[in-house]
N, C-alpha and C positions, 0 to 999 in steps of 0.2 A: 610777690612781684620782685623784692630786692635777691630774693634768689636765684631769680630766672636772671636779671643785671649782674649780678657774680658771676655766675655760667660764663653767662655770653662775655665781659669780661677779660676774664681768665682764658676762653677759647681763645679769642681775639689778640691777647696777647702774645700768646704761644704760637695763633700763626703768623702773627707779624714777625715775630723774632725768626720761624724756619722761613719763612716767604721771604724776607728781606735777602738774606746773601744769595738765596738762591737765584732772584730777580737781577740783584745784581753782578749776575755772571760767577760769583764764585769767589768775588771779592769782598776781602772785608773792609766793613763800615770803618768811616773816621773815628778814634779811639772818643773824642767826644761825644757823638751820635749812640754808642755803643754804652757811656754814663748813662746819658737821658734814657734809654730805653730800660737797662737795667733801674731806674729809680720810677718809671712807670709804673709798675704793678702795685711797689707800697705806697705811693700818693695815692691812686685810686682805692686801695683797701681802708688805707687813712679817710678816706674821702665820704667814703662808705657807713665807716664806724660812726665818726663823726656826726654823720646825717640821719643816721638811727640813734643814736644816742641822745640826741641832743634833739631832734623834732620830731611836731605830730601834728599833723593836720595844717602843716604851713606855720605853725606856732614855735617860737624857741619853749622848751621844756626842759627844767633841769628837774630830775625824779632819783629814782631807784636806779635806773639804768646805767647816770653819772655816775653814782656811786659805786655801781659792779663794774666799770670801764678803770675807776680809779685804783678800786684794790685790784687789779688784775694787772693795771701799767707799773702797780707799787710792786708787786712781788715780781715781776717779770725784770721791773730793776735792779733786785737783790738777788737775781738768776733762780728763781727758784722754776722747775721745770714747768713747761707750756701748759700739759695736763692738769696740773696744780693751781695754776693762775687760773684759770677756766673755771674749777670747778670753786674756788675759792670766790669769785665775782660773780658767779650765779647762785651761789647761796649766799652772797651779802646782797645783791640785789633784792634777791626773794623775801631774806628777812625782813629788810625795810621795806618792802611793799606787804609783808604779813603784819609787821609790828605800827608800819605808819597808814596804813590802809590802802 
């Protein structure tokens, strides 16, 4: 289900951004208008992360999950490439859910 809400999403966004000037005749948006929409997409991926990370079944839950979100926010802040963060927070996640059950 949270991937089917990424899809749609993600679609969503991308036709709002071509639908918009186009509706609007060909003009462009207020350079403000133009912020908000550009800071759209990672709020709601933030929004996203956040809600799977952090809940399950209506309950807050801090687990293995926090901890694969954390080393993957830790390396991504010492630049180390996207791939690497990735794979690096889903084998700490997996360890602690192998080593803590």
């Amino acid at each position: 289900m949270t991937w089917v809400l990424i899809v749609v999403l993600a679609v969503g966004t991308v036709v709002l951004k071509v639908l918009g000037p186009v509706v609007a005749g060909g003009k462009e948006p207020p350079a403000t208008l133009v912020r908000v929409i550009d800071l759209l997409t990672p709020a709601l991926l933030t929004g996203l992360v956040v809600t799977s990370t952090f809940a399950s079944d209506g309950a807050l839950v801090v687990d293995a999950r926090a901890a694969g979100v954390l080393v993957g926010l830790g390396l991504l802040l010492l630049r180390v490439p996207l791939v690497v963060a990735l794979v690096a927070a889903g084998a700490a996640a997996a360890l602690l859910r192998l080593f803590l059950g």
